[in-house]
N, C-alpha and C positions, 0 to 999 in steps of 0.2 A: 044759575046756569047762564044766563043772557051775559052776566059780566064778566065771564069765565068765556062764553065765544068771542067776544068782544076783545078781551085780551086777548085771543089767538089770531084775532084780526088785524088786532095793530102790530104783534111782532112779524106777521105776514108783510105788511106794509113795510115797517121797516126794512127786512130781505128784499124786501123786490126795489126797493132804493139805493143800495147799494154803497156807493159811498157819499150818496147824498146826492140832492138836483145842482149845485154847483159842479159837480164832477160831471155830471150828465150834460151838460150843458155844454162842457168844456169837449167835451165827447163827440155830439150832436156836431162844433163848432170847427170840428179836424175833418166833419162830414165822415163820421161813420156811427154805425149803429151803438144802441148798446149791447152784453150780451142775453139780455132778456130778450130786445127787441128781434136780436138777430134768430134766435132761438124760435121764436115765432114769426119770423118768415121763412125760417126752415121747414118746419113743421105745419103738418096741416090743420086747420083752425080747431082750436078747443083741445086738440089732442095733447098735449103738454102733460105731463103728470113727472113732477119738479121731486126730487130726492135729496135728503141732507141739507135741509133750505136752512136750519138752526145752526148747524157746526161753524165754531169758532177755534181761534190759531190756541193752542195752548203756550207758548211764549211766554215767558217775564222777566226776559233779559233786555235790556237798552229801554227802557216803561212801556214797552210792549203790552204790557195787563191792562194797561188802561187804552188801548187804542184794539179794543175788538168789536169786529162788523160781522152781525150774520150771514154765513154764505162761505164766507175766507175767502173773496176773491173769485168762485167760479160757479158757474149755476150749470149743476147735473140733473138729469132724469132720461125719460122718453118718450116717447109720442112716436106719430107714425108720420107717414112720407106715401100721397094716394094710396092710404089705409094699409100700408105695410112696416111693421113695425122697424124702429130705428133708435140705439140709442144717442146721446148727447151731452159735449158738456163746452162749456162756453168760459172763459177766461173773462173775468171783469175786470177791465182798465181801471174802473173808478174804485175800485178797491186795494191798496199797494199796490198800485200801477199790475194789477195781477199777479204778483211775483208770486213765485209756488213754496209754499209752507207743508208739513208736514202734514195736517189735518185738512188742506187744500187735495195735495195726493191721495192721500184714502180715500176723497169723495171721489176722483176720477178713476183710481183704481177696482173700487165698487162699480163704478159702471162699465169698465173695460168687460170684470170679470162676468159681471151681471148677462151682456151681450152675449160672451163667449158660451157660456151655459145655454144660454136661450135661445144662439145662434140666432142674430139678428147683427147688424151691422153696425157702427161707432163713427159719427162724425165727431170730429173735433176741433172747435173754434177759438184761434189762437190771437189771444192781443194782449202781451204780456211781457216783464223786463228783466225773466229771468231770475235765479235762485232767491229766496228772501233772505238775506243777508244778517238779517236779525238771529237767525235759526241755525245758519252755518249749517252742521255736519247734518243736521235733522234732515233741511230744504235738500241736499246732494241724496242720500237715500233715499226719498220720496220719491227725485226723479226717479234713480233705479229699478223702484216697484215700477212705476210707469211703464219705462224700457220691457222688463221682463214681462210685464202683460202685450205689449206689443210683439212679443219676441213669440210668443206663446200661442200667440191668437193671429198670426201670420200662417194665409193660407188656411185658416178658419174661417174665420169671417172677412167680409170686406171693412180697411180703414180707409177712413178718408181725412185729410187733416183741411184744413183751410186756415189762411194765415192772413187776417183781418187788421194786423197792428205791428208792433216791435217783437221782435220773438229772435232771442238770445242766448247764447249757453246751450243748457240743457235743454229749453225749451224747443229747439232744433234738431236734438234726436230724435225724439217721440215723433215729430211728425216726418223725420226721413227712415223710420220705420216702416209706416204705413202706404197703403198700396197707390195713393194718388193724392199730392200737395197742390193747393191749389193758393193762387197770392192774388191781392186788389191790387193795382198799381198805383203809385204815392201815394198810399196811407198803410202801407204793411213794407216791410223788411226781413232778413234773418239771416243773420253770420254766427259763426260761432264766438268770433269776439268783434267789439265794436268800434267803430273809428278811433276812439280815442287809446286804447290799445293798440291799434294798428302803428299809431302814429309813434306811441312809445317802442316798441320794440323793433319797427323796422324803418321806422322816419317818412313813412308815406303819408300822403295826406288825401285822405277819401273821404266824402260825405255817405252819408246813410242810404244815400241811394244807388250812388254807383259800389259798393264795396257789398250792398246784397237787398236791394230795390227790385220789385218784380221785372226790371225787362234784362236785369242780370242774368235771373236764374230762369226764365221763361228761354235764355234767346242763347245766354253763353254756357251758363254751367248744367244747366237742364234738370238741376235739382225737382225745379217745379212743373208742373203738369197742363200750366195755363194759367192766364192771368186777366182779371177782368176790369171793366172800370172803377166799381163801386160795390159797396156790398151787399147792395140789393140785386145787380145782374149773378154775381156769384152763387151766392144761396139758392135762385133762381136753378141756375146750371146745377148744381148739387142736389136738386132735386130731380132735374132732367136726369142725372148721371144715375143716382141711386133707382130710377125705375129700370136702368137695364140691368142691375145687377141682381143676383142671388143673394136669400139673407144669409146663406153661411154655405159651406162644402158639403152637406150634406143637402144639399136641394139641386133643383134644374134652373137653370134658366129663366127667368119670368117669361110665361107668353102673352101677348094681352090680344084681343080683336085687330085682324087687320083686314081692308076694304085697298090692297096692293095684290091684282090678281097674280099669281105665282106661274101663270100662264104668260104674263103680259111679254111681249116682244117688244124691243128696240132697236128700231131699222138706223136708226141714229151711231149707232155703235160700229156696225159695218164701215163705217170713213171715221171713225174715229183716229186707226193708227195713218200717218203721214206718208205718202209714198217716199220721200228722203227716210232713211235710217235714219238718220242723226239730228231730225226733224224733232223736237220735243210735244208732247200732247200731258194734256191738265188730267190724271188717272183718277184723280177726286170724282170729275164727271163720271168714269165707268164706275166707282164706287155710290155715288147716288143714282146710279141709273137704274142700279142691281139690288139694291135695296128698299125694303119698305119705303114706301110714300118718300123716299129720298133721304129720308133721318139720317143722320152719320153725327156720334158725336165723337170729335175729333180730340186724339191726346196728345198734347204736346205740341200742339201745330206749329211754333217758331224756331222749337229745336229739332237738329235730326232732322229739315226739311225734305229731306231725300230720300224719306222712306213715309207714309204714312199710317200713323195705328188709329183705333179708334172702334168704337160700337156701333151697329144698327140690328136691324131685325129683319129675318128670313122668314117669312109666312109667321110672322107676330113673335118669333123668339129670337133672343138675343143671339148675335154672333159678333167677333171681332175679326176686323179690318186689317190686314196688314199686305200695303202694296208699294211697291218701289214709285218714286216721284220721278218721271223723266224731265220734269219743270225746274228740278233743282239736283245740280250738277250730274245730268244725265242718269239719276238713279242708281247711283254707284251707293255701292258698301262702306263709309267710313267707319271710323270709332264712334261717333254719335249716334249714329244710325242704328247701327248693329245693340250699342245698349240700350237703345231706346223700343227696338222691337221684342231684342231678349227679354228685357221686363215686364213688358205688356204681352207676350206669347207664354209667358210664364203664371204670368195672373190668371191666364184665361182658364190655363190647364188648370190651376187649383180651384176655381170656381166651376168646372163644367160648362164651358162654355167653347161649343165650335169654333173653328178659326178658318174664315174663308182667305187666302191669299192670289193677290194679284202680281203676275211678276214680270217683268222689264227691268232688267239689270245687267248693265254692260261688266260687272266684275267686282273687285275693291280697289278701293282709292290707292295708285301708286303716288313711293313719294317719300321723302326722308321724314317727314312731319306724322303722317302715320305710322312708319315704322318705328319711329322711337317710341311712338304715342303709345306703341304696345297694341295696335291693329289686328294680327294674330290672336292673340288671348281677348280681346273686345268682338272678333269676329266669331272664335270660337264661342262665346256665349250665346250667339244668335243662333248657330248649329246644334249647339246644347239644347237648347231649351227648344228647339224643333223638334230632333232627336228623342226627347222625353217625352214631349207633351201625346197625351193618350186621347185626349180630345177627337173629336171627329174633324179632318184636317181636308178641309177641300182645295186646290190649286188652280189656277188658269196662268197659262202664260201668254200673255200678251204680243208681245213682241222678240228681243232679245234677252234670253237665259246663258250669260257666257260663263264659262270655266267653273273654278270651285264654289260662285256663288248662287251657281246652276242648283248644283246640291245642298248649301244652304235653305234656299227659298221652299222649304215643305217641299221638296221632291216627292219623288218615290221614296226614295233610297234611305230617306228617312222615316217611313213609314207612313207619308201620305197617303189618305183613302182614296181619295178619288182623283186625278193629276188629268186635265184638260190644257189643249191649245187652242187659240186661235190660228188658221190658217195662216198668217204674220207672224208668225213664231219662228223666231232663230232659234236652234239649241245647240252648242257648240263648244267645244275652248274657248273661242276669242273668233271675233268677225274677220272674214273674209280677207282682208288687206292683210291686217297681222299675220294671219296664218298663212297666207302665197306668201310672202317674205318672206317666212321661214324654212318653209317646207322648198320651194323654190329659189334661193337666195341665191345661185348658181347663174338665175335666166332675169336677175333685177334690170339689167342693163337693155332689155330687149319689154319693149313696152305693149308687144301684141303681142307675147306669150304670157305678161303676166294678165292680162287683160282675156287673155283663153283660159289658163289657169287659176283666176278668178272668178270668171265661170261657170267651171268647174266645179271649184269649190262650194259658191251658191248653191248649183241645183244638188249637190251631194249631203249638204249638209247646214246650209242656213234656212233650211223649214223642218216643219215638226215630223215630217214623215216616217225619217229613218229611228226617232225616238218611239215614235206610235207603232213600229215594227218590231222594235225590240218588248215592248209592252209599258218601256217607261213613263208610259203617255197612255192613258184608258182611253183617249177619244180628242179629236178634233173636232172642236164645235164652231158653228154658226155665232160670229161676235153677239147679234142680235138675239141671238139663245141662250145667250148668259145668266140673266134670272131663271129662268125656266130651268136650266142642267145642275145649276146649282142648287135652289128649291128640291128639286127629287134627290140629289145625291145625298142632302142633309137630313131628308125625309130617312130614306134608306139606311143611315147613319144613330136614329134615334137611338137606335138599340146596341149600338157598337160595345163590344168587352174586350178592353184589352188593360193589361196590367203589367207594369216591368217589375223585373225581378226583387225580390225584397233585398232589403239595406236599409239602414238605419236613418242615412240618405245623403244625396248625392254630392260630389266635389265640383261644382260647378266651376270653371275655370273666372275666379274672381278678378 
């Protein structure tokens, strides 16, 4: 019996070697983890419990028979995340550079599927070179399975990918499936094809980092969700992020202990907005001001900076953040912007999760660069996915709510529960100037009537008054009453039932 554990101990050893301390080394020496290692900085200590730790590539094409490693490249199982279950699977570099083999897939598809059943959550840790070329048509199916359990399990459970190393091809669907990508910067990548391709078929000549290096996709294409130093702060963050989520749709919210009275006033808040209009102010601040002990974890932060999304917690449960940035380009509506809150207004609704909104927004971006960009249908999505979302949906407007982006911003009118102003609050088409221009274009030439009929205009219609009459507006609050009106109206909200019409489901304007 002793010789018989002993033998289970050294093929153990083996697998957790992976493709040997040379490769480890070489690993260590690019400065990142390996994926054991990273797998236990994810996870909380001793909770690991490792699955498929034996399977090997079945391959014997190119002497493939004679080059097989325990694991094939990737170490699956789960453990948990401050004692809440998670699953995991981790891409090993030092193994075929992790490329995905057929019998690699199964492992990860088992745990996709495993999650989905169990309703618990799937990070997935990516440092890998793409299909194993050895295996051909086997390696492109494998992904497939992949895909279809991501396809499956979207809006089930929360994914999370993170992208630790080269990740190419295929290996860039899967995690632009799941709900939130996250990249180290120089030491991770991911294009769909690679410099040296680029260079054949279109003659350009890019390095690995400008053609899809974290500050590409963190800043220009927005593929990713944020971007860290190293991959010790990432997995760090991954575990901050996994405590505000729900393990699957079928649960609430996590609430944990919070010591942020729900009471607490901020007289701070009252001079927050600038007396100039067009005076810019940092909305981050009312977002940590209004929130648990200040927590905000922010998505996306370098793209889309004109709008900000993001997590914290209302009397200890989770809620997400979506507020217009007047710091960057006055908080207007672009294409960025608009897909980058659609997304994240949309995740929230399939997790059960509230959505508090802050709003100052002078309109959408004019301009031939938006309109072609297809503005419209990118804007509409942001309307979409207000429009559906069943969530319990609270509003403040801050300052300026102009024209169709009025109704955007969780209005009423798209079924917002509870729609608050601050005194500051414009609601309107379009401010003041624009609109005597228009309405008055007769009397331009006469500089004391537009300066009456400006006026005019103000007191009739740039505060929340005539909205709060109509009832589009439940209440004009005290800026420094913001925690407080929001805390009760979510309180109030706990039990909200609302359901849209059955359908198979919806045509989101893609």
């Amino acid at each position: 019996m002793k010789e018989v554990i002993e033998a289970l101990e050294a093929k153990r050893e083996e697998a957790r070697l992976g493709g040997g301390k040379d490769r480890i080394e070489k690993q260590h020496a690019k400065g990142k983890l390996t994926a054991r290692e990273r797998i236990t900085m994810l996870l909380d200590e001793g909770s690991f419990e490792e699955t498929d730790m034996f399977v090997e590539h079945r391959s014997h094409d190119f002497g493939m028979e004679e080059q097989r490693i325990p694991g094939d490249g990737v170490v699956t199982g789960y453990g948990t995340v401050n004692g809440r279950l998670v699953y995991v699977f981790s891409k090993d570099f030092t193994v075929f550079g992790g490329s995905l083999s057929m019998a690699q897939s199964e492992k990860i598809v088992k745990v996709q599927k495993a999650a989905a059943k169990n309703g618990a959550p799937v990070v997935g840790i990516f440092d890998a070179g793409g299909a194993r070329i050895q295996e051909g048509v086997d390696s492109l199916a494998g992904y497939a399975d992949i895909f279809m359990e991501n396809v499956l399990s979207s809006g089930v459970i929360p994914q999370i990918s993170v992208i630790m190393g080269p990740c190419a091809g295929g290996d860039v669907y899967s995690p632009a499936m799941t709900d939130f990508i996250f990249m180290v910067k120089d030491t991770s990548y991911m294009y769909v094809t690679g410099p040296d391709v680029v260079k054949t078929v279109t003659n350009e000549e890019v390095t690995h980092e400008t053609l899809g290096g974290a500050s590409v996709h963190a800043k220009k294409s927005g593929v990713v969700d944020g971007a860290f130093e190293n991959d010790i702060e990432a997995l760090i963050q991954i575990r901050r992020l996994v405590d505000f989520l729900p393990l699957s749709n079928r649960e609430q919210p996590p609430a944990r202990p919070s010591f942020d009275d729900p009471e607490r006033v901020e007289p701070s808040l009252d001079t927050l907005i600038p007396s100039n209009p067009n005076t810019p102010y940092d909305m981050k601040e009312l977002i940590e001001k209004t929130a648990d002990e200040g927590d905000f974890f922010e998505i996306s932060p370098d793209f889309g900076a004109n709008i900000l999304c993001g997590f914290g917690r209302m009397e200890g449960t989770t809620v997400g953040f979506v507020a217009n940035q007047p710091m960057t380009l006055a908080g207007v509506l672009d294409i960025d912007s608009s897909r980058k809150a659609a997304r994240f207004v949309r995740f929230c609704d399939c997790f059960n999760i509230p959505i508090v909104t802050f709003v100052d927004v002078p309109g959408f971006m004019p301009g031939t660069k938006q309109e072609y960009g297809g503005l419209i249908k990118h804007g509409a999505k942001l309307l979409f996915a207000y429009a559906e979302a069943t969530v319990p949906k609270v509003t403040v407007i801050t300052r300026k709510a102009y024209g169709g982006a009025y109704d955007v911003m969780s209005s009423k009118h798209l079924r917002g529960d509870m729609n608050y102003a601050w005194p500051t609050a414009e609601i309107a088409v379009m401010g003041a100037k624009g609109a005597v221009e228009i309405i008055f274009r007769k009397d331009i030439g006469d500089p004391d009537k537009i300066a009456a009929h400006t006026k005019m205009y103000e007191d009739n219609f740039a505060n929340p008054y005539v909205a709060a009459k109509k009832g589009y507006i439940d209440d004009i609050i005290m800026p420094h009453s913001t925690r407080r009106r929001i805390c009760k109206a979510l309180r109030t909200l706990k039990t909200k039932k609302l359901e849209n019409p059955w359908k198979k489901h919806d045509n989101i304007p893609l």
